[in-house]
Rosetta silent file (secondary structure, phi, psi, omega in degrees, C-alpha in Angstrom):
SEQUENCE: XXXXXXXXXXXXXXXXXXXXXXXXXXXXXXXXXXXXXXXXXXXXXXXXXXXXXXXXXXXXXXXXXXXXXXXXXXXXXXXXXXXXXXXXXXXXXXXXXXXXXXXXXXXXXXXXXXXXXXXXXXXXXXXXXXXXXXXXXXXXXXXXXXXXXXXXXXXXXXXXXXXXXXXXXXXXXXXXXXXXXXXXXXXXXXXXXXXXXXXXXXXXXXXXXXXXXXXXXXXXXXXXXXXXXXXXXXXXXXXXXXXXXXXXXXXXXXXXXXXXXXXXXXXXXXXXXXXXXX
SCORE:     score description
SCORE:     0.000 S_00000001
   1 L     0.000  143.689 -158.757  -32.353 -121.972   31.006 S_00000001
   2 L  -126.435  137.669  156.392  -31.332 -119.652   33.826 S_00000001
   3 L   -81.143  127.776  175.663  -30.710 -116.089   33.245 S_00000001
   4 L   -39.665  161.073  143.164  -27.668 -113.669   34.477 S_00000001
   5 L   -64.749  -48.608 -158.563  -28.947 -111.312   36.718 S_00000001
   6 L   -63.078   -8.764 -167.312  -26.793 -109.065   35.473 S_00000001
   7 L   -80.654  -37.434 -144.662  -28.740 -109.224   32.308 S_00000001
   8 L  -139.472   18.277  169.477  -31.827 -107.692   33.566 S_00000001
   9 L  -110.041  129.340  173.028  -30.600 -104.569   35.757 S_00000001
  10 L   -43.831  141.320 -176.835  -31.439 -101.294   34.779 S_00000001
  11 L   -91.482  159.342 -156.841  -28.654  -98.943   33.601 S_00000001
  12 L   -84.858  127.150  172.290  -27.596  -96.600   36.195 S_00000001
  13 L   -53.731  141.703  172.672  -28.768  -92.674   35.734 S_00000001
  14 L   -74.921  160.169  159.676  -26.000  -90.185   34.559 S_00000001
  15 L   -95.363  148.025 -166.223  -25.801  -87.662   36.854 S_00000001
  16 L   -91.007  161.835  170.976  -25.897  -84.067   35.620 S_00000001
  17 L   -87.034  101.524  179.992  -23.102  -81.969   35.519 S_00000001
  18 H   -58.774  -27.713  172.492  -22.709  -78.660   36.849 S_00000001
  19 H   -49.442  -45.783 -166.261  -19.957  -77.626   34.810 S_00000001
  20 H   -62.025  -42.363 -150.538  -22.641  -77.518   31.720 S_00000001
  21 H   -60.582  -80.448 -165.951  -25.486  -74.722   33.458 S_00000001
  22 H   -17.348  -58.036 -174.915  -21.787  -72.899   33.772 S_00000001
  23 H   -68.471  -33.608 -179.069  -20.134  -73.022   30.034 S_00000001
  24 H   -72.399  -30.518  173.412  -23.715  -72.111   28.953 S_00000001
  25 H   -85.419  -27.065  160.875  -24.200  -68.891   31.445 S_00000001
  26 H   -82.650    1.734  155.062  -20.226  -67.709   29.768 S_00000001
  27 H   -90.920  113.440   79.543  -21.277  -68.275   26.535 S_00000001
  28 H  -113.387  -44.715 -151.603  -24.670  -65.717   27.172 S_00000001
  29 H   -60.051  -68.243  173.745  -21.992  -63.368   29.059 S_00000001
  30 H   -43.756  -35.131  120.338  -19.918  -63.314   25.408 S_00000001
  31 H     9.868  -53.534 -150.604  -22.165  -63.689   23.829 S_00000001
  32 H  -110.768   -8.367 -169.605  -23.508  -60.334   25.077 S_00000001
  33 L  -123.989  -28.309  177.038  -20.047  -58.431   24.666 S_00000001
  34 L  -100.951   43.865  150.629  -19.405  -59.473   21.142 S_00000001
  35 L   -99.073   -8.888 -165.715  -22.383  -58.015   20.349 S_00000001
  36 L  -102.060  -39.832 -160.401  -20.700  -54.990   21.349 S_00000001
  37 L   -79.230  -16.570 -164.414  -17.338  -55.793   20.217 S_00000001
  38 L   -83.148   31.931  143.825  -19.040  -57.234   16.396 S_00000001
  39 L  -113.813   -7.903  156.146  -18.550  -53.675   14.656 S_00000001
  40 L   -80.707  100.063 -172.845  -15.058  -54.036   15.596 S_00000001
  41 L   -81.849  176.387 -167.482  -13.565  -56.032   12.596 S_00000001
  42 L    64.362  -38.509  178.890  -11.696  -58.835   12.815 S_00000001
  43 L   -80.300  -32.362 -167.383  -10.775  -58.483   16.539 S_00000001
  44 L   -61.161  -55.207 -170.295  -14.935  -58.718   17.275 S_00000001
  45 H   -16.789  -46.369 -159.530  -14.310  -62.891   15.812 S_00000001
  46 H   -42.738  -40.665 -139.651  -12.147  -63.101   19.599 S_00000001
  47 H  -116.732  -37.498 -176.407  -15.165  -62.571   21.514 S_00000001
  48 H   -66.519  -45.611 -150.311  -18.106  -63.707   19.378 S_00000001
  49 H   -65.579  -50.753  162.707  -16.545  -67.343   18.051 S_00000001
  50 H   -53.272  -32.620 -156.316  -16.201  -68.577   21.697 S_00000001
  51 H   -72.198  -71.591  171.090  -19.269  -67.309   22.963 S_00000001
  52 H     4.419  -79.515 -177.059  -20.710  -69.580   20.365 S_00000001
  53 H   -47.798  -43.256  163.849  -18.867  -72.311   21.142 S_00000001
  54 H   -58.365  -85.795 -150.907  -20.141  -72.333   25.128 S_00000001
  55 H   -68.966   -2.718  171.758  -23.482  -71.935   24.397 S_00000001
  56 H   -87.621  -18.288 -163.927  -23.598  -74.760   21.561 S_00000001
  57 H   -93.731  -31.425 -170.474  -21.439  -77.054   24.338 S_00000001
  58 H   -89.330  -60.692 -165.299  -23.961  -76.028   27.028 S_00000001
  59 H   -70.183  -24.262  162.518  -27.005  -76.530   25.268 S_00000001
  60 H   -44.592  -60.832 -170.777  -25.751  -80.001   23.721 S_00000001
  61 H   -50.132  -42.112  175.021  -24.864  -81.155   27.562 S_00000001
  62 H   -47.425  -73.907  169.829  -29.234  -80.318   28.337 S_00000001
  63 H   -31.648  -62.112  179.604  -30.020  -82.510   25.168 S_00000001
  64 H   -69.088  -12.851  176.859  -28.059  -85.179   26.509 S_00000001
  65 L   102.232  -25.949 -162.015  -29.221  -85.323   30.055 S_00000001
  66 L  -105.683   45.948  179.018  -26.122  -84.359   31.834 S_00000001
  67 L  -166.053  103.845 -154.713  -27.014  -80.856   32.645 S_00000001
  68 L   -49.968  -25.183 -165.959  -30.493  -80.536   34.490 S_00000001
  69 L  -129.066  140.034 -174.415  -31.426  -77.006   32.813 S_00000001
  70 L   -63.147  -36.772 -145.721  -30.616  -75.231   29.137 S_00000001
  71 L    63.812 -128.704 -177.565  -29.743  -72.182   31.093 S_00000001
  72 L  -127.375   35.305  167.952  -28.928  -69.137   29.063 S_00000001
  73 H   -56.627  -13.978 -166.234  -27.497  -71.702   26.064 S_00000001
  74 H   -93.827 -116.481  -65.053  -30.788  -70.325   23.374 S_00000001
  75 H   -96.574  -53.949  175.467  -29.874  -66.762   24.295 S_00000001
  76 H   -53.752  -35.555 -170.810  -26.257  -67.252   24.087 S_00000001
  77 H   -74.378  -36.597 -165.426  -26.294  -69.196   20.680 S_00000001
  78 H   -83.748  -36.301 -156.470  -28.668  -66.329   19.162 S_00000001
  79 H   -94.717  -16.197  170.252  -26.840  -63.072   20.096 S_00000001
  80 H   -67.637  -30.988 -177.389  -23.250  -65.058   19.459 S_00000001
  81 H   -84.824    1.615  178.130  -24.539  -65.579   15.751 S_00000001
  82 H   -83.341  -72.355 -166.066  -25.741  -61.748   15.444 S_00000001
  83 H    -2.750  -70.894 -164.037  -22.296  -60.928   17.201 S_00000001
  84 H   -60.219  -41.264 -173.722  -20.398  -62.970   14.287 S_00000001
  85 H   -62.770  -44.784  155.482  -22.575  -62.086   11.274 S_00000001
  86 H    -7.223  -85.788  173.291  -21.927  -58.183   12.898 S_00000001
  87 H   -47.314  -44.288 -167.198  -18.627  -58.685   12.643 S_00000001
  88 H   -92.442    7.434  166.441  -17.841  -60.623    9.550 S_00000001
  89 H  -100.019  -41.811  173.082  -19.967  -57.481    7.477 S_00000001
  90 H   -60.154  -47.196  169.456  -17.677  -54.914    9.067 S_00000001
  91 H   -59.298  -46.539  170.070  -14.707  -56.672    7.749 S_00000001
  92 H   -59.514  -48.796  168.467  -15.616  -57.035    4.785 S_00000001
  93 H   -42.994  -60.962  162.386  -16.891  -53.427    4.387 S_00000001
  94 H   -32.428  -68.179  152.678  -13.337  -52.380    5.647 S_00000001
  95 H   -68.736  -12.490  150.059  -11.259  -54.270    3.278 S_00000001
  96 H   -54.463  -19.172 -178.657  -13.649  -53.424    0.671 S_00000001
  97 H  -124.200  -16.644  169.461  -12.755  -49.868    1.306 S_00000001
  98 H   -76.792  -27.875 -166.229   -9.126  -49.803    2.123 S_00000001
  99 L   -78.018  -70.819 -169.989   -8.604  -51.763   -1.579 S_00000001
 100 L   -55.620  -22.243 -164.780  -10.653  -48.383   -3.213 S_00000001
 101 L   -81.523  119.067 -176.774   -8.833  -45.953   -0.904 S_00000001
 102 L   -85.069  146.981  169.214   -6.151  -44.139   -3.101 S_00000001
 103 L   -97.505  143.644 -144.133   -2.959  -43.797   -1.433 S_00000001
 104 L  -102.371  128.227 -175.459   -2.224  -40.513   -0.529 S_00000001
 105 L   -50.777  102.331 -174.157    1.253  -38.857   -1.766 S_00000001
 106 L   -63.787  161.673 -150.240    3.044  -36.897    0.788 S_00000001
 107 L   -81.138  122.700  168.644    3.359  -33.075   -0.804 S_00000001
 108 L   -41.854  126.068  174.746    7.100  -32.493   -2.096 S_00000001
 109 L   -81.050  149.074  176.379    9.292  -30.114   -0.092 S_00000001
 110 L   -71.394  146.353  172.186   10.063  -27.086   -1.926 S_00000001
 111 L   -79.295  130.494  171.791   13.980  -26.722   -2.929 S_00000001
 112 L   -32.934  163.072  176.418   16.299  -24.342   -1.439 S_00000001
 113 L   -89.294  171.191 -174.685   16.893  -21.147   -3.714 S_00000001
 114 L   -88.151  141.180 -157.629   20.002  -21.655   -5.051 S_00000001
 115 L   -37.233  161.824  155.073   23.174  -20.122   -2.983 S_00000001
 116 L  -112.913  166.507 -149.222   24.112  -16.594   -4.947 S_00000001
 117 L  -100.047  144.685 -171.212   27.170  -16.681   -6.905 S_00000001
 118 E  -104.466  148.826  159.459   29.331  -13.955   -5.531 S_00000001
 119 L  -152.455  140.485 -161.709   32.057  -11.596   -7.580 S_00000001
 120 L   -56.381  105.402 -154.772   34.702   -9.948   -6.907 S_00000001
 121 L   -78.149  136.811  166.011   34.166   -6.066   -7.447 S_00000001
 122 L   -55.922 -179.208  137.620   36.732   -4.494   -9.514 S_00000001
 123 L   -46.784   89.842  167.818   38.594   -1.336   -9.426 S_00000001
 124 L  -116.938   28.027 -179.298   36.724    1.633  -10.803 S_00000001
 125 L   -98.855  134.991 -145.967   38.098    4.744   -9.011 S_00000001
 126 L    72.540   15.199 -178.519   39.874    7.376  -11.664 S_00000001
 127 L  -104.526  129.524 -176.641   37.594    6.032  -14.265 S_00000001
 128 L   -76.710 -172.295 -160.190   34.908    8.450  -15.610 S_00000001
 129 H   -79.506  -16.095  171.204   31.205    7.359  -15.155 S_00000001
 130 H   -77.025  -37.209  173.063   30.754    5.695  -18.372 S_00000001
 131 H   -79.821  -29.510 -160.110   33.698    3.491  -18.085 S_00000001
 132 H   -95.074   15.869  161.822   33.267    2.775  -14.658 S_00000001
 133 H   -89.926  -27.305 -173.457   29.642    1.856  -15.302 S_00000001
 134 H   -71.500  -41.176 -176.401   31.066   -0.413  -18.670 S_00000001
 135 H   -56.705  -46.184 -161.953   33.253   -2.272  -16.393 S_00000001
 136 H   -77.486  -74.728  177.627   31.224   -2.889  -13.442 S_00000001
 137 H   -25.417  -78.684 -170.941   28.425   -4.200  -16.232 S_00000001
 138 H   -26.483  -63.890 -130.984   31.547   -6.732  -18.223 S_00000001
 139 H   -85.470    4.554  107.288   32.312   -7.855  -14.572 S_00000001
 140 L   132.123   51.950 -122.007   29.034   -9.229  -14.551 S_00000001
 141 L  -164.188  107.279  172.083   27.133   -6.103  -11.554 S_00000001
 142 L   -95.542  -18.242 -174.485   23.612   -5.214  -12.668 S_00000001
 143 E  -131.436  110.337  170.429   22.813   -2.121  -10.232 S_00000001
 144 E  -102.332  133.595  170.179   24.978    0.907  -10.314 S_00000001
 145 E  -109.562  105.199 -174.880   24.339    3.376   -8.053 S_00000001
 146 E   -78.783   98.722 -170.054   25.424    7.276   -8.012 S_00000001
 147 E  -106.663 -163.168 -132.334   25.746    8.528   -4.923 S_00000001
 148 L   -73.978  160.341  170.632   26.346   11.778   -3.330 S_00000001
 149 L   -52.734  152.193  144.639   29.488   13.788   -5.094 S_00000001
 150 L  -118.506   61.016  147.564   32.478   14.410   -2.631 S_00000001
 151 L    83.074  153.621 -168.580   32.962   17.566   -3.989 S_00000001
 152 L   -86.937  169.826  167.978   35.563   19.248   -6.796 S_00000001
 153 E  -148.154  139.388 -166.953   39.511   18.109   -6.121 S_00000001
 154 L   -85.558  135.939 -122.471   41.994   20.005   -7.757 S_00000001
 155 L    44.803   27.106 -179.960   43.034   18.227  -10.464 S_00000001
 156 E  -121.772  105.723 -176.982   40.406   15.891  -10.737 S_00000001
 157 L   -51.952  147.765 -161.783   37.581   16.484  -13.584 S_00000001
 158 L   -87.986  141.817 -159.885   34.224   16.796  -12.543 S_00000001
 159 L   122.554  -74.823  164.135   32.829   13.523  -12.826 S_00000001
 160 L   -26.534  133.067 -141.948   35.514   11.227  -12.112 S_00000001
 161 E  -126.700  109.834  173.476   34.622    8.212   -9.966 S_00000001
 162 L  -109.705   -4.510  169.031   36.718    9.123   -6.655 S_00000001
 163 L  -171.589  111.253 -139.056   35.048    6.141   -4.298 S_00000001
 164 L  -114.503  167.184  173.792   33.017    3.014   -4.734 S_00000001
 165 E  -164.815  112.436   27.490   31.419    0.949   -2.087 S_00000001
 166 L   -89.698 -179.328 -152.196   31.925   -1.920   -1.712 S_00000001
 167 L   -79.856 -169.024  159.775   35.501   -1.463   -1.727 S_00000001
 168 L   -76.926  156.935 -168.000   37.897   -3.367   -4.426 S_00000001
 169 L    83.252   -9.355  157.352   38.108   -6.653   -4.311 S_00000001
 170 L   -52.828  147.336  172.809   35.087   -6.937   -2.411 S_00000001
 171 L  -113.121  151.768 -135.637   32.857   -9.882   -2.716 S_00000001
 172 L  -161.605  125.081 -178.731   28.884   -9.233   -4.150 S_00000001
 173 E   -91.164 -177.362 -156.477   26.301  -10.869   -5.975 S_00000001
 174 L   -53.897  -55.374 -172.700   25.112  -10.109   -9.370 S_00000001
 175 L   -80.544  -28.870 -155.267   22.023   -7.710   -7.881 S_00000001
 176 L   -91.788  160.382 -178.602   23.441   -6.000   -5.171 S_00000001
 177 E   -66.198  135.700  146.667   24.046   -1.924   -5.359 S_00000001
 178 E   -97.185  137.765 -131.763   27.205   -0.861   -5.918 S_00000001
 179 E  -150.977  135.530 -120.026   27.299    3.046   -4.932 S_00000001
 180 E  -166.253  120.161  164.444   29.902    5.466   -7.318 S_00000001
 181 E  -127.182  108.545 -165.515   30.960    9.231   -5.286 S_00000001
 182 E  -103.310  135.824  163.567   32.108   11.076   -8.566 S_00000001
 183 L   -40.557  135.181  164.193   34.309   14.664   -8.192 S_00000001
 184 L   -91.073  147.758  169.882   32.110   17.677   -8.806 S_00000001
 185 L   -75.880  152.397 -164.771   32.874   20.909  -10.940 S_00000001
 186 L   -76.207  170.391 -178.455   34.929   23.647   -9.108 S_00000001
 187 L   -58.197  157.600  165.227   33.035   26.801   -8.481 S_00000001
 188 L   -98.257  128.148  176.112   32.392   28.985  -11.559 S_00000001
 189 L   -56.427  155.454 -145.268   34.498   32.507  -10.278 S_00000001
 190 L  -111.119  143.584 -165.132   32.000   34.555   -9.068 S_00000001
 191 L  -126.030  133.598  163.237   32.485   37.781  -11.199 S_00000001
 192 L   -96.618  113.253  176.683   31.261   41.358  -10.060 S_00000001
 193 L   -29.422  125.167 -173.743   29.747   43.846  -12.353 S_00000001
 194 L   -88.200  155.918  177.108   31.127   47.276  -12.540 S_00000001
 195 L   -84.748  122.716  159.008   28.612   50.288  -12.218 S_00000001
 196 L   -67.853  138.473  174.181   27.993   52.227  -15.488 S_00000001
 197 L   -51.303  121.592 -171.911   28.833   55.883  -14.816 S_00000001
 198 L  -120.469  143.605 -175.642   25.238   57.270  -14.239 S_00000001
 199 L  -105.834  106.475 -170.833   24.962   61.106  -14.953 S_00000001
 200 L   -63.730  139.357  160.654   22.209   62.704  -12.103 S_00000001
 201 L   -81.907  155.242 -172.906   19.450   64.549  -13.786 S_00000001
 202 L   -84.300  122.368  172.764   18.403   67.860  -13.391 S_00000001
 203 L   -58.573  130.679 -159.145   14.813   67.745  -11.119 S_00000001
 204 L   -64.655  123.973  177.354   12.301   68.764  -13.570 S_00000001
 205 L   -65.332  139.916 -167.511   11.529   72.519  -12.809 S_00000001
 206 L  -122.453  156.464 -175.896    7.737   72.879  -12.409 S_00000001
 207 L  -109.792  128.591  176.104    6.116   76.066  -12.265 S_00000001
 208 L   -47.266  135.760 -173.758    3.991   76.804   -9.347 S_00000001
 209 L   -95.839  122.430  168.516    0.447   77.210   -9.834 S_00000001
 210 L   -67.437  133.459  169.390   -0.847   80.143   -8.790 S_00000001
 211 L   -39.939  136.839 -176.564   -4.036   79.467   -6.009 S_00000001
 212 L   -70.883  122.408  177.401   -7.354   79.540   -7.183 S_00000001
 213 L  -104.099  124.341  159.299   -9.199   82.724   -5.881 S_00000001
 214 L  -114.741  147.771 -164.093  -12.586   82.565   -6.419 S_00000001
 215 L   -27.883 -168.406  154.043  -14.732   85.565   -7.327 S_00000001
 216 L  -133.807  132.415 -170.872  -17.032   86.817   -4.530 S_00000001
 217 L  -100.251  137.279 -129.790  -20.338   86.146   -4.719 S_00000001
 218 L  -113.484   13.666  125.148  -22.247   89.261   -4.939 S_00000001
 219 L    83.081   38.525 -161.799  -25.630   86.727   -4.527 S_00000001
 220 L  -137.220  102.054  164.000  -26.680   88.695   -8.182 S_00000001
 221 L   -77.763  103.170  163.598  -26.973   86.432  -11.266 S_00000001
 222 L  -147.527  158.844 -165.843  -26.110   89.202  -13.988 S_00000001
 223 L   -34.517  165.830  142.425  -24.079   89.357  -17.071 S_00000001
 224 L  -139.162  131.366  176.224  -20.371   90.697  -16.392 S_00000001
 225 L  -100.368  101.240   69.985  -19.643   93.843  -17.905 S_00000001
 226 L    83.958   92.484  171.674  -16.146   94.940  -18.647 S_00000001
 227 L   -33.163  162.756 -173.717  -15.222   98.961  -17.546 S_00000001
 228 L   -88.132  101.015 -177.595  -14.904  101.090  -19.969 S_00000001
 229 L   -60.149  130.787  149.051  -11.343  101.618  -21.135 S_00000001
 230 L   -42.970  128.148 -179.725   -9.671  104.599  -20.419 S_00000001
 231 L   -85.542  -17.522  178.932   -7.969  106.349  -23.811 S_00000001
 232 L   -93.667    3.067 -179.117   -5.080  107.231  -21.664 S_00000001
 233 L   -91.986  157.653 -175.661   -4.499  103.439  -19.997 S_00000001
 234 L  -106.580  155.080 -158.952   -1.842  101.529  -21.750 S_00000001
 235 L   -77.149  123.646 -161.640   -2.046   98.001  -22.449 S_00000001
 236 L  -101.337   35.055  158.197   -0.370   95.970  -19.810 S_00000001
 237 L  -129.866    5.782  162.070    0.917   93.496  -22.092 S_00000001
 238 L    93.795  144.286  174.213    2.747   95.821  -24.046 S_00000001
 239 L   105.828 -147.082 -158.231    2.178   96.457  -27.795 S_00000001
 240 L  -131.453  -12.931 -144.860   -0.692   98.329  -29.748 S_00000001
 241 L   -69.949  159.041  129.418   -2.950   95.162  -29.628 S_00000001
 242 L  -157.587  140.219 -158.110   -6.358   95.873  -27.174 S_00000001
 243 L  -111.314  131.848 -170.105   -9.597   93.742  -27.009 S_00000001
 244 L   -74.831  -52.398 -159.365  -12.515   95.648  -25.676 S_00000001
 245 L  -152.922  171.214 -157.804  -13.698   92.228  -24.379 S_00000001
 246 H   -98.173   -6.324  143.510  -12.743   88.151  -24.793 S_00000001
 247 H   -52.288  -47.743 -179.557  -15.438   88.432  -27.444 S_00000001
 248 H   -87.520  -22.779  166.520  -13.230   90.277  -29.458 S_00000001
 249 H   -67.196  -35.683  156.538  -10.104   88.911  -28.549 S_00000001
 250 H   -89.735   -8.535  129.879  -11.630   85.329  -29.800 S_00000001
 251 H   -18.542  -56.885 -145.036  -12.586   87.165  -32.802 S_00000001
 252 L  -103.829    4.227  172.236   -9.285   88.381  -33.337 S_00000001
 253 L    72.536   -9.711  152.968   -7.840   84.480  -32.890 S_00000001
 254 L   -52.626  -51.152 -175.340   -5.904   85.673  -29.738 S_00000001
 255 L   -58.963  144.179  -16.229   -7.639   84.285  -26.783 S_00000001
 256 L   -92.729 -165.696 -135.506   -6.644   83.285  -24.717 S_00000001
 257 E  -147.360   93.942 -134.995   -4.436   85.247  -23.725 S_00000001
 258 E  -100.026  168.715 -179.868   -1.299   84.661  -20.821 S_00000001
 259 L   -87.070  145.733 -148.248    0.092   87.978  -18.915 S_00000001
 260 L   119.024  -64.852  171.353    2.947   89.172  -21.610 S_00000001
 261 L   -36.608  130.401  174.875    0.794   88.834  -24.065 S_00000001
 262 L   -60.556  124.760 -167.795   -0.459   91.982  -26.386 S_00000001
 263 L   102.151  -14.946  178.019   -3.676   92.380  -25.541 S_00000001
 264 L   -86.662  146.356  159.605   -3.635   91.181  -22.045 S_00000001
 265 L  -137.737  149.842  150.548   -5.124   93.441  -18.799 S_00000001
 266 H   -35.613  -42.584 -149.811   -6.354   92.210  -15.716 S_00000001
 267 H  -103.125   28.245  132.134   -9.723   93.380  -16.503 S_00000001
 268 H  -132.008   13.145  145.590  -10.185   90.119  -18.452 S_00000001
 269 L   -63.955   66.050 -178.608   -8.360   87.803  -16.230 S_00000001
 270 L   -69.249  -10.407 -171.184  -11.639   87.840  -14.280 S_00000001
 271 L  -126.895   39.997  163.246  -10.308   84.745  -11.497 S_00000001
 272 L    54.962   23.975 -172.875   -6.564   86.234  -11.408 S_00000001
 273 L  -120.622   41.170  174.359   -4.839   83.360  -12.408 S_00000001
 274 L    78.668   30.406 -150.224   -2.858   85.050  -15.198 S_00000001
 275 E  -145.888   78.344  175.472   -4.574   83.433  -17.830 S_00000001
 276 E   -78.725  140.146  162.885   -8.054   85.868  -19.982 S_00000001
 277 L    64.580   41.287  173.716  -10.257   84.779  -21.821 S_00000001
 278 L   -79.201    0.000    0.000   -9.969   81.068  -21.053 S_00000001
């Protein structure tokens, strides 16, 4: 029994493949960036899922013979599955936090004030201040204002509302002043007082006082004794009366005793000033 040859030849080596060393060193490089990129979620999957995918494809091609060396397929395959778990914990954590996240209400604009309703100011000039304050009130005017008089007019009562502002027929809200120039009273007549007849007085006559003379002093403390009246001097105040001395003369209830008087002489007017037996 004869055998093929063909039967008995050794199968032919694969040859390795460079392309594997290759997919396995770009799977390490991604590998190595979606480690960076795996706290970004959802977008980190881009970079991690491939890197995977190389370095499981690289290191398969070693295992099989047709890629002489592993390369950096272990390295890539560990840091692509940190990459991914990285990643797929971030996401979750995200959506986990936007579903709890209250949505937030933008803040209401405030509303215009509302427009003010304007009205038409009446007539109140020749109206006195109570009606033209009653009117102004009806016609619907909350702030009356008096302002300065212009003044009396003749035939116009003090009082009288001679000029508003705003004018009539103006238009005004509700609030704003309206300002009232009311007539004044006329002058009171200015009246001058007549002089009462005045009758001059007589200047009171005063009597001169005679000047004080005083004695002279004779530098002799002794009594003073009184001359001896004469039986022929006559009394030089006229009458029968005569007082030896101002003893007897205050005796006699006379003293004292002015020059006129009965009973007076000089020689008891001792300081001359018409006046004995003071």
């Amino acid at each position: 029994m004869t055998t093929s040859p063909t039967q008995w030849m050794p199968a032919a080596p694969q040859q390795p493949d460079p392309a594997a060393n290759g997919r396995a060193t770009a799977g390490f490089c991604l590998a190595v960036v979606g480690l960076l990129l795996g706290f970004v979620p959802v977008f980190g999957f881009l970079v991690t899922v491939p890197a995977l995918l190389l370095s499981r494809a690289g290191r398969k091609a070693f295992l099989r013979g047709t890629a002489p060396t592993p390369g950096l397929s272990r390295s890539g395959t560990i840091l692509a599955w940190i990459g991914t778990v990285i990643c797929a914990v971030m996401t979750v954590v995200v959506i986990a936090g936007s579903g709890q996240a209250q949505p937030v209400q933008p803040a209401a604009a405030p509303a215009p004030p509302p427009a003010p309703v304007l009205i038409s100011v009446p007539n109140v000039v020749g109206m006195s201040d109570l009606q033209a304050r009653d009117t102004l009130r009806t016609a619907g005017f909350t702030n009356v204002v008096l302002g300065p008089s212009t003044g009396s007019q003749p035939g116009v009562a003090a009082g009288t509302v001679t000029t508003q502002l705003p004018n009539v027929a103006a238009l005004a809200s509700a609030g704003d002043p309206i300002t009232l120039g009311e007539a004044a009273a006329p002058p009171a007549p200015v009246v001058v007082p007549q002089a009462a007849p005045t009758t001059e007085a007589a200047p009171p006559t005063t009597q001169a006082a005679r000047p004080f003379v005083a004695a002279p002093d004779t530098h002799v403390d002794r009594p003073y004794v009184p001359a001896p009246r004469a039986a022929s001097e006559p009394a030089a105040g006229g009458g029968s009366a005569y007082y030896k001395n101002c003893a007897a003369a205050r005796a006699a209830g006379a003293a004292p005793l002015h020059t006129g008087d009965p009973g007076y002489r000089a020689g008891l007017d001792r300081d001359g000033d018409g006046i004995a037996c003071e």
